[in-house]
C-alpha positions in Angstrom: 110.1 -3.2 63.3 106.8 -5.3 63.2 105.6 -6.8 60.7 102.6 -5.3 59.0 99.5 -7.1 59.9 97.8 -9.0 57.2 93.8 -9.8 57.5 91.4 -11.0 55.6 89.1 -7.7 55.5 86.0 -8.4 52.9 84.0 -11.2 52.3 81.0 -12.1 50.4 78.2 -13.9 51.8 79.0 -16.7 49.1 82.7 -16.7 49.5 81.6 -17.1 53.6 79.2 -19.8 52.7 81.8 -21.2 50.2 84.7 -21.1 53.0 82.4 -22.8 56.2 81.4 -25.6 53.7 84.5 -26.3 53.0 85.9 -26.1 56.8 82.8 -28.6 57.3 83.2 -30.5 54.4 85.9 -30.0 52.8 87.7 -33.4 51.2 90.8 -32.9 53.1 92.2 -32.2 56.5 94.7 -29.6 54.9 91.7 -27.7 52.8 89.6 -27.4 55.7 92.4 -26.4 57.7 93.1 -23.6 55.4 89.7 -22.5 55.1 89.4 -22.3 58.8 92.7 -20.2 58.9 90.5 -17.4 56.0 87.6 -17.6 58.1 89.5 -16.9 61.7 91.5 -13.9 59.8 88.2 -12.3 58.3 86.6 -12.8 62.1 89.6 -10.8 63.3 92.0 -13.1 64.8 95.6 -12.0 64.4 98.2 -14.4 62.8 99.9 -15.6 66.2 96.4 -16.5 67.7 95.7 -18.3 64.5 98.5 -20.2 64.7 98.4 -21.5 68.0 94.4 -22.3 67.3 95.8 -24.7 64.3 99.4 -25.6 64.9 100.8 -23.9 62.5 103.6 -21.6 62.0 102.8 -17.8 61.0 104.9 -18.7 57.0 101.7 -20.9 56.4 98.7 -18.6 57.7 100.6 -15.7 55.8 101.3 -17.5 52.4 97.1 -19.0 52.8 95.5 -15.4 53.4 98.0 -13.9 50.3 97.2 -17.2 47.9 93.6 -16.1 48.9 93.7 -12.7 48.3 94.9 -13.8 44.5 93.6 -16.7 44.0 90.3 -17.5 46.1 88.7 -20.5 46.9 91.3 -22.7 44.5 94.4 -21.6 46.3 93.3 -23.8 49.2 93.2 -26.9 47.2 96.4 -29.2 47.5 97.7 -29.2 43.5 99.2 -32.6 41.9 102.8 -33.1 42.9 103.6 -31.1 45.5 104.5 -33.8 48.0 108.0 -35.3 48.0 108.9 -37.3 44.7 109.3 -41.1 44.9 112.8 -42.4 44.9 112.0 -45.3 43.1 109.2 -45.0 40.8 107.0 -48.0 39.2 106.6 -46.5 35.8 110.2 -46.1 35.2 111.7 -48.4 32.9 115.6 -48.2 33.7 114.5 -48.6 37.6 112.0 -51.9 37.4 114.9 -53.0 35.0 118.1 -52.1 37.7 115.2 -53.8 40.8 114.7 -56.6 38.6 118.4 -57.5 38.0 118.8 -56.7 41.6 116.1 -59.1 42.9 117.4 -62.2 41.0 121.1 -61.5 42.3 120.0 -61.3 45.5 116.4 -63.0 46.1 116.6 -62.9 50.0 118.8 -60.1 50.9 117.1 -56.7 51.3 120.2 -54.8 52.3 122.0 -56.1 49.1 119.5 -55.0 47.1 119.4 -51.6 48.5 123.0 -51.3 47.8 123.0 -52.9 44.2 120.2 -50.5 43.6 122.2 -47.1 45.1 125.1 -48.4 42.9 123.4 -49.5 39.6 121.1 -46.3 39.7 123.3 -43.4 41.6 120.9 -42.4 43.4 121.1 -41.5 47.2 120.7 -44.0 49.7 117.1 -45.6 49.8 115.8 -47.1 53.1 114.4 -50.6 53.3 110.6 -50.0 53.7 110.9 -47.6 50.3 112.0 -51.0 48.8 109.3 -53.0 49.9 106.4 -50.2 48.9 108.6 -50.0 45.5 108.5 -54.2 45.2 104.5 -54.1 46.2 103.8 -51.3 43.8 105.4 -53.2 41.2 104.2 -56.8 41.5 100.6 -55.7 41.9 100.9 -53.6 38.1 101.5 -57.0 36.8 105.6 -56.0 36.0 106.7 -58.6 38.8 105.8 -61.6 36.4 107.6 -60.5 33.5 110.7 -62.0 33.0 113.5 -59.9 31.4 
């Protein structure tokens, strides 16, 4: 059994207008991305021919033409916080406190930080170059130069 097949049927002129703007303009690759995957549904392309057009699997240009038919135009904006959460975050006392302690036990030594840091924190195992964006992160907010 097929699966039933989902188009984009009716479109304003506006909401057309609204969409190739966006595909043009639009202030990310993933929002113009999207609004090309409405536009090529409402032009009559079938999910498999979308997805070979963009590189994407059929899950995305389904769960796009659905948050469209709901939602509109603001379904095709990436929200806050829906990438991957930092291991290590700036803003969070008990870890600048745990990579402080860390960093004076071990100035030179990366890889004994990293597992001071696993231990002290018990978190899963963080990779060196996390480490160095967490250290950069924190000596440019002016935390570095505190002594604690």
């Amino acid at each position: 059994m097929s699966r039933k097949k989902t188009f984009v049927k009716e479109l304003t002129e506006l909401e057309i207008s609204n969409l190739e703007e966006g595909y043009k303009y639009g202030p990310s690759p993933d929002f113009r991305n999207r609004c090309q995957m409405i536009l090529l549904s409402y032009r009559g392309f079938e999910v498999k021919a979308i997805t070979s057009a963009l590189g994407v699997c059929a899950h995305t240009v389904y769960a796009n033409i659905k948050g469209w038919k709901t939602h509109g135009l603001p379904s095709l904006i990436r929200r806050p916080g829906q990438g991957r959460k930092p291991t290590l975050r700036a803003d969070n006392e008990q870890h600048v406190q745990a990579t402080r302690k860390a960093v004076k036990k071990y100035p030179q030594d990366s890889s004994q930080i990293l597992r001071e840091l696993e231990e002290m924190l018990d978190i899963e195992p963080i990779h060196e170059r996390t480490l160095r964006r967490f250290l950069k992160k924190w000596a440019t907010s002016g935390s570095a130069s505190a002594d604690g």
